[in-house]
C-alpha distance (Angstrom), angle and dihedral (degrees) to the residues before:
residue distance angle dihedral
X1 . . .
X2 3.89 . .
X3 3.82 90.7 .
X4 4.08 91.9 52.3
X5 3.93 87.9 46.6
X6 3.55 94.7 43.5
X7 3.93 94.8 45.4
X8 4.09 81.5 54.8
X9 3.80 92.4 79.4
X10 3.63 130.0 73.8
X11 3.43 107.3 -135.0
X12 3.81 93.5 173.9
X13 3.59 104.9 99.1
X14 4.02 96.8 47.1
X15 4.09 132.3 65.3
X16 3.61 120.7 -83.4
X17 3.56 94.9 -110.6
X18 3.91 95.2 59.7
X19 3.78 89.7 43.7
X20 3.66 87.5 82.9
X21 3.78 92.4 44.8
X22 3.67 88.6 60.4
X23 3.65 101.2 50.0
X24 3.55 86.7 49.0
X25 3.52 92.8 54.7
X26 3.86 91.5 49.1
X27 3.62 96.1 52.3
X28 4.04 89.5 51.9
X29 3.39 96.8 52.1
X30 3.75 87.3 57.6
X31 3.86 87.3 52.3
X32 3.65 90.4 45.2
X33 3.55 83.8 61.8
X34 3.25 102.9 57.9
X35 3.45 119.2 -151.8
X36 4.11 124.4 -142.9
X37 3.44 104.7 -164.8
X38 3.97 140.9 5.0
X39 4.12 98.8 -81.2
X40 3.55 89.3 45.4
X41 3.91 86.6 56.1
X42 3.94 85.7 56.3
X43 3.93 97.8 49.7
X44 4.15 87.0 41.8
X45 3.67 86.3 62.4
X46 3.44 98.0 32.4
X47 3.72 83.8 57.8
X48 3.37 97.8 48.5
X49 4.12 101.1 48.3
X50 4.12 84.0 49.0
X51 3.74 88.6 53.0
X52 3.64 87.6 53.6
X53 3.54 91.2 47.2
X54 3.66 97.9 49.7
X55 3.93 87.4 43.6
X56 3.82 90.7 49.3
X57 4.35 92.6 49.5
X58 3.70 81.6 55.5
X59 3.72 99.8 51.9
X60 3.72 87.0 50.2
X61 3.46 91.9 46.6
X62 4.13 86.2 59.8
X63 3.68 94.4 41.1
X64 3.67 97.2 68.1
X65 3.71 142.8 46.3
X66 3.78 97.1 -150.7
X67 3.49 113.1 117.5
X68 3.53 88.5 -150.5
X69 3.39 97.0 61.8
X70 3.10 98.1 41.7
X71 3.22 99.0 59.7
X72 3.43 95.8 46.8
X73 3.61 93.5 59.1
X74 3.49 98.6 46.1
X75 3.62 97.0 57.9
X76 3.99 83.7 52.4
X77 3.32 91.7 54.9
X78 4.05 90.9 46.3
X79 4.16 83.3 48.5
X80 4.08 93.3 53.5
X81 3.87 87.6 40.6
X82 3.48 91.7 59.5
X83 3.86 86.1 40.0
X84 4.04 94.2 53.7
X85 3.95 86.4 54.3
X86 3.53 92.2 58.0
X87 3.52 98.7 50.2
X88 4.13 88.6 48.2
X89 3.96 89.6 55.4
X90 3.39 83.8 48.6
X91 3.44 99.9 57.6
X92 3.87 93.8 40.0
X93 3.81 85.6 52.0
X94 3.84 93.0 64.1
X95 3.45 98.5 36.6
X96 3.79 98.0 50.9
X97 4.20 106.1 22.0
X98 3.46 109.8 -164.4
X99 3.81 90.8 -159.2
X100 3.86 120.4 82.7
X101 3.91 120.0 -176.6
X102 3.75 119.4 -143.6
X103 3.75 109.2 -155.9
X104 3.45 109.1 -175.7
X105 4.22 128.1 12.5
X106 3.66 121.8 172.4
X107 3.78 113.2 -162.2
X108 4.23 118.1 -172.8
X109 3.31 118.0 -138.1
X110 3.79 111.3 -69.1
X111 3.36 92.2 13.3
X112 3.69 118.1 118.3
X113 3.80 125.9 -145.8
X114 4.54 120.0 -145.9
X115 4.12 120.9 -158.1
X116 3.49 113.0 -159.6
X117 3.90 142.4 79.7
X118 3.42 119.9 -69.1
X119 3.52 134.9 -161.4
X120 4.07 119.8 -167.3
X121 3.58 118.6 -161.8
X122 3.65 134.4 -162.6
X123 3.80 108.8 -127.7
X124 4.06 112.6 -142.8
X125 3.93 101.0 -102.8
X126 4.07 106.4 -108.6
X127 3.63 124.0 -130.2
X128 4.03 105.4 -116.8
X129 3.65 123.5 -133.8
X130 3.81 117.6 -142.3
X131 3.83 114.2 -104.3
X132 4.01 105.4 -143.7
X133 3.55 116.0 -133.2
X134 4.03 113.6 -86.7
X135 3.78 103.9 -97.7
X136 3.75 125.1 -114.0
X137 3.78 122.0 -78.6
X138 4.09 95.4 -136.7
X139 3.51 115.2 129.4
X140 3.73 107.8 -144.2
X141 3.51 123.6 -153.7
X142 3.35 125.4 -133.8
């Protein structure tokens, strides 16, 4: 897994001795992601080479004055942008489901049955005022 995230950054255009700094970044921002389960692992590191990738069409974008080029790269890096969003819904989408599957319900006659989340809260207990007693209806006369 180091290998594939270390092979995700293009050390070409910098000096040997940051090469290793960037690799070592790459594989802690996968840990900084912290993946839960096996697929996760995949779109972590699928997230982190396309961040690399978008990072890298931007550097190329800089290094050049060809419009061209520029160009090209930029809409690459618009492409893998769009790409890197994906993957985070993704991820959000199996680590919070919004889905929940209600197998079986039994409902008595009369009774009526509610889908949907719920939320109970506790209201703060209020201090009660006396209510006097009603007052007499005698008319006095005066």
């Amino acid at each position: 897994m180091v290998h594939q995230l270390a092979n995700a950054v293009n050390t070409a255009w910098v000096s040997n001795v940051m090469a290793p700094n960037l690799r070592g970044d790459t594989v802690r921002l996968f840990s900084a992601l912290k993946s839960r389960d096996a697929i996760e692992s995949i779109l972590n590191r699928l997230l982190v080479a396309m961040n690399n990738s978008v990072m890298e069409c931007h550097a190329r974008a800089a290094r050049t004055d060809n419009p061209k080029v520029v160009d090209t790269n930029l809409r690459h890096a618009i492409k893998g942008t769009r790409a890197i969003v994906d993957l985070v819904e993704a991820r959000e989408r199996r680590r919070s489901p919004t889905n929940v599957t209600v197998e079986r319900v039994n409902v008595n006659a009369g009774g009526r049955a509610m889908v949907g989340n719920f939320e109970i809260r506790k209201e703060p207990k209020r201090e009660s005022t006396p209510i006097p007693p009603p007052a007499d209806n005698q008319e006095t006369e005066g």
